[in-house]
C-alpha positions in Angstrom: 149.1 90.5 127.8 152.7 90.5 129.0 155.0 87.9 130.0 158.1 87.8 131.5 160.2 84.8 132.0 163.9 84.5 134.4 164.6 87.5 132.8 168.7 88.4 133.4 169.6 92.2 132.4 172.9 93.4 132.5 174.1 97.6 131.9 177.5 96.9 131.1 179.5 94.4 133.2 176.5 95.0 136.0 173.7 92.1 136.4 170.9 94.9 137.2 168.0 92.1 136.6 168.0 88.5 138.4 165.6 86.1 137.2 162.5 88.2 136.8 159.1 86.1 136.2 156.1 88.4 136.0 153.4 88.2 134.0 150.2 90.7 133.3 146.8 90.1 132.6 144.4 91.8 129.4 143.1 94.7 131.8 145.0 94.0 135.0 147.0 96.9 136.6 150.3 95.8 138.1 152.5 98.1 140.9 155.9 97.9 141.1 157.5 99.2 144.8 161.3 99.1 145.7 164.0 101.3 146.8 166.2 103.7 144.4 168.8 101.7 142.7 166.5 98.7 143.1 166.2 97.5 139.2 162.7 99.1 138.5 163.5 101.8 135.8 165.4 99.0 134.2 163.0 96.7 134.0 160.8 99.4 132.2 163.4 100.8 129.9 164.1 97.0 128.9 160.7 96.1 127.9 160.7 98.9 125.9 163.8 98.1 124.3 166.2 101.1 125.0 169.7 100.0 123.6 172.8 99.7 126.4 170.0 97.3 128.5 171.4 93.4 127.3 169.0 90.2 127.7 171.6 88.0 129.0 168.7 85.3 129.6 165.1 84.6 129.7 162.5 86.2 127.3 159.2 89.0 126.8 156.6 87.5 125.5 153.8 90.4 124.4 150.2 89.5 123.2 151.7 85.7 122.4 154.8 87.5 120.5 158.3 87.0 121.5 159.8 90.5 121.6 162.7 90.2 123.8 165.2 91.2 120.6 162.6 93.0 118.9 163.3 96.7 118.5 161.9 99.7 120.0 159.4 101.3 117.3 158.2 97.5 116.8 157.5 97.2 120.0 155.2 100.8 119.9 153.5 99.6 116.9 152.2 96.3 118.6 150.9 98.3 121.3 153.3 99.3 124.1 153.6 102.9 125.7 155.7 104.5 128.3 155.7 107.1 130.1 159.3 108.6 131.7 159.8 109.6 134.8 162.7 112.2 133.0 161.2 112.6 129.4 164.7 114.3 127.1 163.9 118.3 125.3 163.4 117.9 121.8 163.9 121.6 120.3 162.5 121.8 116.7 159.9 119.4 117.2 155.9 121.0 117.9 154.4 118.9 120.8 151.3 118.6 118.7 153.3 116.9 115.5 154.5 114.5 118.1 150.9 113.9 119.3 149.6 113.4 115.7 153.1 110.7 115.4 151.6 109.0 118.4 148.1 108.6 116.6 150.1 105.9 113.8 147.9 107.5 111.3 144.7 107.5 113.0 142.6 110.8 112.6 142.5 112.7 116.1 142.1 115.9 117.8 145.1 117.0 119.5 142.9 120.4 120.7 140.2 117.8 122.7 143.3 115.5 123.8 144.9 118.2 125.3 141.6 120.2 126.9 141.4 116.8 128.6 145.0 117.4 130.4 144.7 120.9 130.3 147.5 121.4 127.5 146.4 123.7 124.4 148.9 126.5 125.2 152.0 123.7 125.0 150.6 122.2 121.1 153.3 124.8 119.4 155.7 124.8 121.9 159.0 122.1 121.2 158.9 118.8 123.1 159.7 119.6 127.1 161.3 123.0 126.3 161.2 124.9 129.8 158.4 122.5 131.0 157.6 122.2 134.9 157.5 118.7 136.3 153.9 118.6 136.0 153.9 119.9 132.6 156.2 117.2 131.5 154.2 114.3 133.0 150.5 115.9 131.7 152.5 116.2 128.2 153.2 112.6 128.1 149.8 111.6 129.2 149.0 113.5 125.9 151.3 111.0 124.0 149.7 107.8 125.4 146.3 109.1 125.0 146.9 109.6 121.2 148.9 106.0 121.3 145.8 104.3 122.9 148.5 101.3 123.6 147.5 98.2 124.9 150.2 98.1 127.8 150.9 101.3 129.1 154.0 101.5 131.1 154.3 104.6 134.0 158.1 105.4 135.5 156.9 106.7 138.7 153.8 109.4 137.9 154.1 111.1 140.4 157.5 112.4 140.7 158.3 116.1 140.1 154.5 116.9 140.4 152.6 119.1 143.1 149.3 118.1 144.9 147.1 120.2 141.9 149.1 118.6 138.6 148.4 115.2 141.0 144.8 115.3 141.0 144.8 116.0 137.5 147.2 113.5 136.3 145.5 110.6 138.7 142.4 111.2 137.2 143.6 111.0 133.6 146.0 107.7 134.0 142.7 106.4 135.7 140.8 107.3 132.5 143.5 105.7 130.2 143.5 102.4 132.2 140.2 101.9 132.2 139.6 102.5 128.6 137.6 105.9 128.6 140.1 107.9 126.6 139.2 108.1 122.8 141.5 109.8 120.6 138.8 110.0 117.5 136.8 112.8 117.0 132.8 112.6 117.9 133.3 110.0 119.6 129.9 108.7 120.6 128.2 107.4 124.0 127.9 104.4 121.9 131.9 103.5 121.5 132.5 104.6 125.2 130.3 101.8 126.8 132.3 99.4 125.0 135.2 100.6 126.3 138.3 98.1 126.8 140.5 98.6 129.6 144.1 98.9 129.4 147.2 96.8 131.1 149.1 99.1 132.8 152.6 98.6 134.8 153.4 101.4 137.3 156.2 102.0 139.6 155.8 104.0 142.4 157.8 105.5 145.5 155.0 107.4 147.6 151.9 105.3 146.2 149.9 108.8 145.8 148.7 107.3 142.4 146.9 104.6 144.4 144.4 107.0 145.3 143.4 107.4 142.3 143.5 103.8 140.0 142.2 100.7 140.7 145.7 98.2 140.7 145.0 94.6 140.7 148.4 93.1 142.2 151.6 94.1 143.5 155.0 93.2 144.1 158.1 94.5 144.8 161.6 95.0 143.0 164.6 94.3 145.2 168.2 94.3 144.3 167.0 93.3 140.6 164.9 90.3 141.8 161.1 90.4 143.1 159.5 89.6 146.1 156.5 90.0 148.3 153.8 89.7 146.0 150.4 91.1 147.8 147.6 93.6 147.5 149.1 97.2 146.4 147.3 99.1 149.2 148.8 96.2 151.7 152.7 96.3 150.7 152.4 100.5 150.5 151.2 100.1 154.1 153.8 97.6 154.9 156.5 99.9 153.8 155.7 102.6 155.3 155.6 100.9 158.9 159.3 98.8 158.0 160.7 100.0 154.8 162.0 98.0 152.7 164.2 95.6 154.9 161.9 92.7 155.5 162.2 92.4 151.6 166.0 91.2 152.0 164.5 88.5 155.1 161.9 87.9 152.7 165.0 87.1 149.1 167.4 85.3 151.9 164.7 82.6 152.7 164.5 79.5 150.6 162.4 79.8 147.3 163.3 83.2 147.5 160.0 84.9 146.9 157.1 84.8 149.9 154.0 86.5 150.3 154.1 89.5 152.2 151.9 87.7 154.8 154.8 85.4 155.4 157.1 88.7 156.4 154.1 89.9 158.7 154.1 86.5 160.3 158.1 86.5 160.6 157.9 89.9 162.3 
């Protein structure tokens, strides 16, 4: 699905990526851990193609396609989605003609989307305009869900939410990554068993979304290069009992990247 080779990013005259070699199966869910200022949002906003992040080496590979030059909306259309961790207010544009943009001309129902993240009051309201944290995050949710991309890319879901909004938006980025969302009306039983599930990328600070998704691997991000590649459950764990300074142990020793057992053992 994705593939990632010695990627180098710089914003500016500041290397903020170093080498980055990650790669993502069809269906597999990938967590992404590190400290603020680590490179993670970065990495995110680069794959997506956000202008002032430069490729200074290495490429993104996508489905077999090189998109490492390949602009934004391209990048959409062959099946990438993200969701921001700080989403900008667009006055003058109805959340629900933005959810019927996401569709790419497929016939949905933005009412039954939105039931599903309990949304229908926000359809004629502008994009973000005086939204909570949680409203923000459940209106985005909205987007994918009508996007139905094939990669789905989460900056940190949990952030700005409370523990009800939580539940609620665990439960829905569950249901997009394993396939059960369908954005087409009368949908049967049918066309849900053959669901397909979707690749997602997450980062996450407090690993609340954990409870709630099955993620396949893990690593984490660390002063733009990765490390400690383990079980999700096993480096949230890990962190919480040492932070994050084994992870600069773990860069300094040769090869550069160890399992996290390796830092346990070192310990």
């Amino acid at each position: 699905m994705l593939t990632i080779e010695d990627l180098h990013v710089s914003i500016g005259e500041r290397e903020v990526l170093r080498g980055i070699n990650l790669h993502i199966k069809e269906g597999e869910t990938f967590i992404l851990f590190g400290p603020n200022g680590s490179g993670k949002t970065s990495l995110l906003m680069t794959l997506m193609g956000f202008s002032g992040y430069t490729v200074t080496g290495g490429r993104i590979v996508f489905r077999s396609q090189d998109i490492t030059q390949m602009p934004m909306f391209e990048r959409a259309r062959l099946g990438i989605g993200m969701s921001f961790q700080r989403p900008p207010t667009i006055h003058g544009l109805k959340t629900r003609h933005l959810v019927q943009q996401c569709a790419r001309g497929r016939e949905i129902d933005p009412e039954a989307l939105a039931r599903r993240v309990n949304f229908e009051e926000f359809l004629e309201r502008d994009i973000n305009a005086g939204f909570s944290g949680g409203e923000i995050k459940r209106s985005e949710l909205l987007q994918l869900m009508a996007q139905k991309p094939g990669l789905v890319l989460f900056d940190e879901p949990e952030s700005g939410v409370d523990l009800e909004n939580m539940q609620l938006i665990g439960k829905v980025v569950r249901r997009l990554l394993d396939g059960e969302v369908d954005a087409l009306p009368g949908a049967c039983a049918k066309a849900l068993k053959c669901k397909v599930r979707t690749s997602g990328l997450i980062i996450t600070h407090t690993g609340y979304i954990l409870d709630y998704i099955n993620a396949d691997r893990g690593q984490v991000l660390f002063d733009g290069r990765l490390c400690c590649e383990a079980r999700p459950r096993d480096i949230l764990e890990h962190i919480r009992s040492y932070g994050y300074q084994e992870c600069i142990k773990c860069l300094n020793e040769p090869g550069g990247l160890q399992p996290l057992e390796v830092t346990r053992t070192a310990s």
